[in-house]
C-alpha positions as CSV (number, residue, x, y, z in Angstrom):
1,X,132.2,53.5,205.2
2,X,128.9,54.0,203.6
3,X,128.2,57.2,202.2
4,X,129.8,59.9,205.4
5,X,129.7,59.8,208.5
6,X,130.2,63.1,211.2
7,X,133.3,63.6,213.1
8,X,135.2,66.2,215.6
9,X,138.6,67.5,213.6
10,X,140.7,67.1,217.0
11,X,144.1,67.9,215.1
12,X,145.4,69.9,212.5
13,X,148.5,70.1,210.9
14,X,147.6,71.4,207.5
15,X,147.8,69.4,205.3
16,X,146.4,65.8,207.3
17,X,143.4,66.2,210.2
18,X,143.0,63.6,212.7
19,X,139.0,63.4,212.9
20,X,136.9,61.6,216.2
21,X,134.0,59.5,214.6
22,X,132.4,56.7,215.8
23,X,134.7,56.2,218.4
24,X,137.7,55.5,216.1
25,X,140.5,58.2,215.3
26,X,141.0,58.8,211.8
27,X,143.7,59.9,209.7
28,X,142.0,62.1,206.8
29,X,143.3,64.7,204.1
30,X,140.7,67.3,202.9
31,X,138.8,67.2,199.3
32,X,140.2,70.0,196.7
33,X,137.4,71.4,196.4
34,X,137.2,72.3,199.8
35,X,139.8,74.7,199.1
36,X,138.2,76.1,196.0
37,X,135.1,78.1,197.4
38,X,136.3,81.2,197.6
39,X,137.1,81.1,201.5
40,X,140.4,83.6,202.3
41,X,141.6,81.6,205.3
42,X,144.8,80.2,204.8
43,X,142.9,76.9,206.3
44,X,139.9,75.5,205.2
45,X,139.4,73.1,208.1
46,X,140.1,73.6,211.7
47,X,140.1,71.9,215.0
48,X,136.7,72.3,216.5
49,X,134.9,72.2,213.1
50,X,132.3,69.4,212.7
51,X,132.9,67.3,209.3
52,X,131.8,64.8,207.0
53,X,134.0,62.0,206.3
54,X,134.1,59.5,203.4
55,X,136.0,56.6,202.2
56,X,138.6,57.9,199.2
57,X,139.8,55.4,196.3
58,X,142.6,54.7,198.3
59,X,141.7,53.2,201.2
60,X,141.7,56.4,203.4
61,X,139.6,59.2,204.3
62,X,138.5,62.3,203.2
63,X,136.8,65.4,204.6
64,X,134.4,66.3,202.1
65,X,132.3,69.1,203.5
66,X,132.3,71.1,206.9
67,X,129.4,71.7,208.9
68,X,128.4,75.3,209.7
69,X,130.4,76.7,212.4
70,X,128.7,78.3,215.9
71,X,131.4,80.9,216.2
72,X,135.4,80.5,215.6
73,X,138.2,83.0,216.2
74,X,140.1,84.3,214.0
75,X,142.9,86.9,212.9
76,X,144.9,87.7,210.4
77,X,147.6,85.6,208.7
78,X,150.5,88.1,208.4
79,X,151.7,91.4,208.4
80,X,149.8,92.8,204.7
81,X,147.9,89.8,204.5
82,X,144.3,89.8,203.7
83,X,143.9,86.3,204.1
84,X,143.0,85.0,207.7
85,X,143.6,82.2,210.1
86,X,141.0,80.5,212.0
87,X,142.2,79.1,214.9
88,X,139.2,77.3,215.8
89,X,135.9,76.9,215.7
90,X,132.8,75.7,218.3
91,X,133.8,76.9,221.6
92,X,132.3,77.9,224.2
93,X,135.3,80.0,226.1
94,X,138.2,81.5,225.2
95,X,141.0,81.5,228.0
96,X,144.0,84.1,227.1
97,X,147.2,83.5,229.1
98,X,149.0,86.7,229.6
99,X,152.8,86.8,231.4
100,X,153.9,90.3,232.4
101,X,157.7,89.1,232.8
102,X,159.5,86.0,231.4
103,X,158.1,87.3,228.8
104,X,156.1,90.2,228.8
105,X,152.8,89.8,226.6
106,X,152.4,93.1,225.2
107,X,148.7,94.8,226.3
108,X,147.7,95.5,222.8
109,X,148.1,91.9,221.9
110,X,145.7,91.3,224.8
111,X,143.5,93.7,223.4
112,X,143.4,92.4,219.9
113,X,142.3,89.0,221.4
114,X,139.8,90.1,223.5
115,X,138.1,92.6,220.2
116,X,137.9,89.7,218.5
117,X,136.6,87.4,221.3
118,X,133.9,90.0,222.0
119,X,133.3,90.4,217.9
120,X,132.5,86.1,217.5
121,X,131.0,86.1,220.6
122,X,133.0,84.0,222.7
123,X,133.5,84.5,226.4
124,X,136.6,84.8,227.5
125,X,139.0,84.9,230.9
126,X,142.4,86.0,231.3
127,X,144.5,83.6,233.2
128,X,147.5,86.0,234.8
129,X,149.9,82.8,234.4
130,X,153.7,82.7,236.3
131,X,152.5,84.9,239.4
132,X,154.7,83.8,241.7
133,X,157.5,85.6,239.7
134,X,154.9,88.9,238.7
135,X,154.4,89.6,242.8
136,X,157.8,90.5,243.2
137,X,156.7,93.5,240.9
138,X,153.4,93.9,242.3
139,X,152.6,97.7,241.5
140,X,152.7,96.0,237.6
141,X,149.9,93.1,239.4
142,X,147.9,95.6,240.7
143,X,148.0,97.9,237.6
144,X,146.7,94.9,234.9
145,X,144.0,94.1,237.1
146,X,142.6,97.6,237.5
147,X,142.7,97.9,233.1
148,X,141.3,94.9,232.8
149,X,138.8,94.4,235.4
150,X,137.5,97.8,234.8
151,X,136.9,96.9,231.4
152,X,134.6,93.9,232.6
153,X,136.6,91.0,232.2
154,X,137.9,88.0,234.8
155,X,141.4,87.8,236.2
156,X,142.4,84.1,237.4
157,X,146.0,84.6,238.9
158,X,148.2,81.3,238.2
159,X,151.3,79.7,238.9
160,X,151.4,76.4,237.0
161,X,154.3,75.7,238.7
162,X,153.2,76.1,242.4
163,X,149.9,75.0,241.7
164,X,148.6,78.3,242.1
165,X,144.8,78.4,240.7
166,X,145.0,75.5,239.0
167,X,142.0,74.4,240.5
168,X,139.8,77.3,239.6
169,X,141.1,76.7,235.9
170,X,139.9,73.3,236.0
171,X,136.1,74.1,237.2
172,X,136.1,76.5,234.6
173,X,137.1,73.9,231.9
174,X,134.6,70.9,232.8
175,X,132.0,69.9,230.5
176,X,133.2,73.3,227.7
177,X,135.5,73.2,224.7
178,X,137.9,75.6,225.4
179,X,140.5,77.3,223.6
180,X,143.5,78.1,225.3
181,X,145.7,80.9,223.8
182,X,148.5,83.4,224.4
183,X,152.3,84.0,222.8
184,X,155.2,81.3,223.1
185,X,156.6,81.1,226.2
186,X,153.7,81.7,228.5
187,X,152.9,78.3,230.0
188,X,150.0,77.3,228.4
189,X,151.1,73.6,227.8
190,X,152.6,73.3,231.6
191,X,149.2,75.1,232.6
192,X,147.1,72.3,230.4
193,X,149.7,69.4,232.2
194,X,148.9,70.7,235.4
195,X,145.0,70.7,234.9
196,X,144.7,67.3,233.4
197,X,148.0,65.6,234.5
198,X,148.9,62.6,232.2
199,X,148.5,64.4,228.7
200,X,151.3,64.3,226.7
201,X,151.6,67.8,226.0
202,X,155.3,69.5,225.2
203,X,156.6,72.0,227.5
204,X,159.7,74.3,226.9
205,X,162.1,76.7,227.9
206,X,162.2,80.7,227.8
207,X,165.3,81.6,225.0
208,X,167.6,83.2,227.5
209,X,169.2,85.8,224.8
210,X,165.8,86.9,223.6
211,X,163.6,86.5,226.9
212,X,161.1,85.1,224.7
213,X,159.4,81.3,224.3
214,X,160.3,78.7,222.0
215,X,157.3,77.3,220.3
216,X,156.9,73.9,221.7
217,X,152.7,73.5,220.6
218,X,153.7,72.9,216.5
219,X,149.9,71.8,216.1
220,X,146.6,73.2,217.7
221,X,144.9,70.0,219.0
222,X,142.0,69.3,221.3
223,X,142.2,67.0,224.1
224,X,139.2,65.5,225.9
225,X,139.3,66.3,229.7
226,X,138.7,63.5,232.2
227,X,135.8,66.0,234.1
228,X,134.4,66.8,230.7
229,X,134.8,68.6,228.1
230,X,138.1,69.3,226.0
231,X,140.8,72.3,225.8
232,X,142.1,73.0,222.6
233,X,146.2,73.7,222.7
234,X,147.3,75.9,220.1
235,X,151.0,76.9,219.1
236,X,151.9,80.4,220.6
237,X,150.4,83.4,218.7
238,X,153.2,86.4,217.9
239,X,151.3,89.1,216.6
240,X,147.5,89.1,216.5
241,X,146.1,91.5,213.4
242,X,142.4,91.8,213.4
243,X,140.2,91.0,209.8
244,X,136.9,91.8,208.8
245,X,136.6,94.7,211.9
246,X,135.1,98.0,210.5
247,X,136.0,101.4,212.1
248,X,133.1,102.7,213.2
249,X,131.9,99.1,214.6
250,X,135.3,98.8,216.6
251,X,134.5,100.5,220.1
252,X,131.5,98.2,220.0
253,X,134.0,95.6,221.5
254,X,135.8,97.2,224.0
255,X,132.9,97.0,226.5
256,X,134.4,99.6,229.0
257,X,134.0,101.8,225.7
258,X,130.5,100.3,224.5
259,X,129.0,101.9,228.0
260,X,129.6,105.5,227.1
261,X,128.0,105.5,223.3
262,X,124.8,106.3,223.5
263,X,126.0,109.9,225.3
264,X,128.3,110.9,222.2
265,X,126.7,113.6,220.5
266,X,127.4,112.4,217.0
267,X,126.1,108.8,215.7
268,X,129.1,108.0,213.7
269,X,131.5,109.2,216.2
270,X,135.2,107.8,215.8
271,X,135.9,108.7,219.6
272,X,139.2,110.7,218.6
273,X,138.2,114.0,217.1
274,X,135.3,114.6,217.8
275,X,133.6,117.2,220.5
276,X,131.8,116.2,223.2
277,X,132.9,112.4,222.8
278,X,131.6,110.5,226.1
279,X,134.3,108.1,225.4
280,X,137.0,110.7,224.9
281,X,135.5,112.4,228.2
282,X,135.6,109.3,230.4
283,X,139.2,108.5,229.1
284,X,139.8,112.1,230.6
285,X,137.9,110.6,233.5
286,X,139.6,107.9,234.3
287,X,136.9,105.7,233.7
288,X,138.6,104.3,231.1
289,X,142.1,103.0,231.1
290,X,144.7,105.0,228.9
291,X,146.1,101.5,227.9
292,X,143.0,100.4,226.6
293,X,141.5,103.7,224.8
294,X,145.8,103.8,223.7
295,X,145.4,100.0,222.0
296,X,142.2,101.3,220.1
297,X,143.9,104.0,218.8
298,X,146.5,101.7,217.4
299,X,144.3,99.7,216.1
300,X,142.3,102.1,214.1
301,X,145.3,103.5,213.0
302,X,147.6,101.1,211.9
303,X,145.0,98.9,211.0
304,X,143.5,101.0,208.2
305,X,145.7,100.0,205.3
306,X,145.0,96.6,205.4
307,X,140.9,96.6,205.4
308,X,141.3,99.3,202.3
């Protein structure tokens, strides 16, 4: 391989990275020094990330430098961790799958995703996955989508299993890299083998004692799409802690919230205290969801300690 050549990291498992160049598929480990720039994230590399790729003295390949990144996403590693992990980088969508039974994804883990989509720029949909078994609870339908949509974002209702907007999920994906998230045990690898039927993706079971999913996604990997384009399938996402989020720049990216700003009569207002808060005021309203203004509270709060 003279000198490097580019390639498209389209698995990682930490400690080996299968990298697209040149039409071939190659098996590479990363340089040290890679790891030695000062960088917090508990991985260097990622799928998505665009990378040089040389020839090391043993026959194999290394990654020796990573291109600049378009946007990623990214949160923290673990509870009092001030190192993060990138889950990936160069997309052009984000697609959160949320469950509300079987199991219930927790709204302020939705919320947490969709600050830090809006913070890195990267669009992103919410995919209301196992619906056939949510409408027999349909006042807890109705009440997601009125949070949600109020706060600007698109709903795609889906049933993986009944084929249930499976379709519109696949117009969305063509020709864009798209990452595909959400906790264990909400469907997103039998949503990805619906879309694009012949991948070999793993799909798994819901732990009956815990109503919670096994992890069956060990690795995030991308996969190219036969309309175009590739969805990146990442291992299911407990907790999602925010990094590198200031206080007073928070409400910027809850844009239900961002609306109302401009009225507050202080500049640096924290939209909890403070009088005549328009945010505060339009929470009172009901212009703004409780559950949402609720998860920002949280969020400042318990997210103080580990920004300090």
């Amino acid at each position: 391989m003279a000198n490097s050549v580019l390639g498209l990291v389209m698995r990682s498992t930490g400690s080996w990275y299968e990298v697209q160049s040149e039409g071939r598929m190659l098996q590479c480990r990363i340089r040290g020094k890679l790891r030695l720039k000062g960088v917090r994230s508990t991985n260097p590399v990622v799928v998505g990330d665009w990378v040089r790729v040389e020839d090391d003295e043993q026959g194999g390949y290394v990654i020796s430098a990573i291109e600049p990144r378009r946007n990623y996403i990214i949160r923290r590693a673990s509870n009092l961790s001030k190192e993060s992990h990138i889950i990936a980088s160069n997309i052009d969508q984000a697609l959160l799958v949320v469950t509300l039974f079987s199991p219930e994804t927790a709204l302020e883990f939705v919320d947490r995703f969709l600050v830090t989509c809006e913070a890195y720029k990267v669009p992103v949909t919410i995919l209301l996955a196992k619906i056939d078994l949510a409408r027999e609870h349909m006042e807890a339908v109705e009440e997601f989508h009125a949070i949600y949509e109020s706060a600007g974002y698109r709903i795609i209702e889906v049933s993986a299993t009944q084929g249930e907007g499976v379709e519109q999920v696949r117009e969305l994906l063509r020709g864009k890299t798209t990452l595909l998230s959400g906790n264990s045990g909400v469907g997103k690898s039998t949503l990805v083998a619906a879309v694009e039927p012949g991948l070999d993706i793993k799909t798994g079971e819901i732990s009956q004692s815990h109503h919670k999913g096994k992890h069956t996604t060990t690795f995030s990997t991308m996969y190219p799409l036969a309309e175009g384009g590739y969805i990146i399938d990442t291992p299911g996402i407990k907790g999602f802690g925010l990094i590198d989020i200031d206080d007073a720049e928070l409400a910027h990216y809850f844009p239900e919230m961002m609306r109302y700003l401009p009225d507050c009569r202080f500049y640096n207002c924290s939209h909890t205290h403070e009088p005549h808060c328009a945010v505060v005021e339009a929470v009172k309203r009901g212009e703004i969801a409780y559950p949402r203004y609720e998860s920002y509270l949280k969020i400042m709060d318990e997210d103080d300690k580990y920004r300090k």
